[in-house]
N, C-alpha and C positions, 0 to 999 in steps of 0.2 A: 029559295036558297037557304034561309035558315032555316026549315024543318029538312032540310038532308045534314047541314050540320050537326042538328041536334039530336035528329038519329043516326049517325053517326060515332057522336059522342055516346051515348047512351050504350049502343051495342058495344062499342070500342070498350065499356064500365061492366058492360055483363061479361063480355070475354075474360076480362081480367078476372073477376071476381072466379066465374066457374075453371080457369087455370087457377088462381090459389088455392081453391076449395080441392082440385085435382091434387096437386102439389101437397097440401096438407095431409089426405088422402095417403098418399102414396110416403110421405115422411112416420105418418104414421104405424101404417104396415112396415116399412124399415125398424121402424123402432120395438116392434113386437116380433118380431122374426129376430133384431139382435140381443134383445130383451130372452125368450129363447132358448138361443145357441151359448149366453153367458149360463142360464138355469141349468142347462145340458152341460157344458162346461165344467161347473160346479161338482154336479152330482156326478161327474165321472171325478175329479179330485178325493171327491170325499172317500168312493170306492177304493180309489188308491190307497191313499193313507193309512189306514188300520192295517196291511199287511206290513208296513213299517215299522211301528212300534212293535210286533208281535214279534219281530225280529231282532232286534234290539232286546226286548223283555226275554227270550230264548238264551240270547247271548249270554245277557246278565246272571242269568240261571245259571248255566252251564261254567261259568267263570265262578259263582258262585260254589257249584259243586266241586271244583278243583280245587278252591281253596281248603275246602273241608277235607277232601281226601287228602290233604298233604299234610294239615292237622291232624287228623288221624293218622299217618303213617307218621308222621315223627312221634307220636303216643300221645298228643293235647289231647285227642277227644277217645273216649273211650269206644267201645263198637256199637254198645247202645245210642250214645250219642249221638254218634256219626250216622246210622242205620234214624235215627230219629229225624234231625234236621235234615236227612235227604230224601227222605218219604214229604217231609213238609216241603219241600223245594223242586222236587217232582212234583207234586200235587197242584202247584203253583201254574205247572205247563198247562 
């Protein structure tokens, strides 16, 4: 009677152990697949991003150039001037 007990117990210890070791396993692989899909994640944000600013930096230009032509046409800036700081502000696109 006690060696069926005891193997029993025994098998009942390797079961467990090889379900943790599965279970581990398998948390594992989870964690490298979400591991992953955050890296993919990422690298599609980053992609995004730079078309933003370049937008914003367009605008600032362009608002930039308004100011000047209105400088100029009230007579602040001369033609050289104005033809000067817009070649530098264009150049900047």
């Amino acid at each position: 009677m006690r060696g069926r007990i005891a193997s029993f117990a025994i098998g009942s210890a390797v079961a467990k152990r090889r379900t943790s070791a599965a279970m581990t396993q398998a948390q594992q692989a989870q964690q490298a697949q979400q591991k992953e899909i955050d890296q993919l994640k990422a690298a599609q944000m980053q992609q995004a991003q730079p078309s933003q600013p370049q937008q914003s930096n367009q605008e600032d230009i362009t608002v930039k150039l308004q100011k000047l032509a209105d400088l100029h046409q009230k007579g602040i800036l001369s033609d050289e001037e104005f033809q000067k700081l817009k070649m530098e502000l264009i150049s900047k696109l």
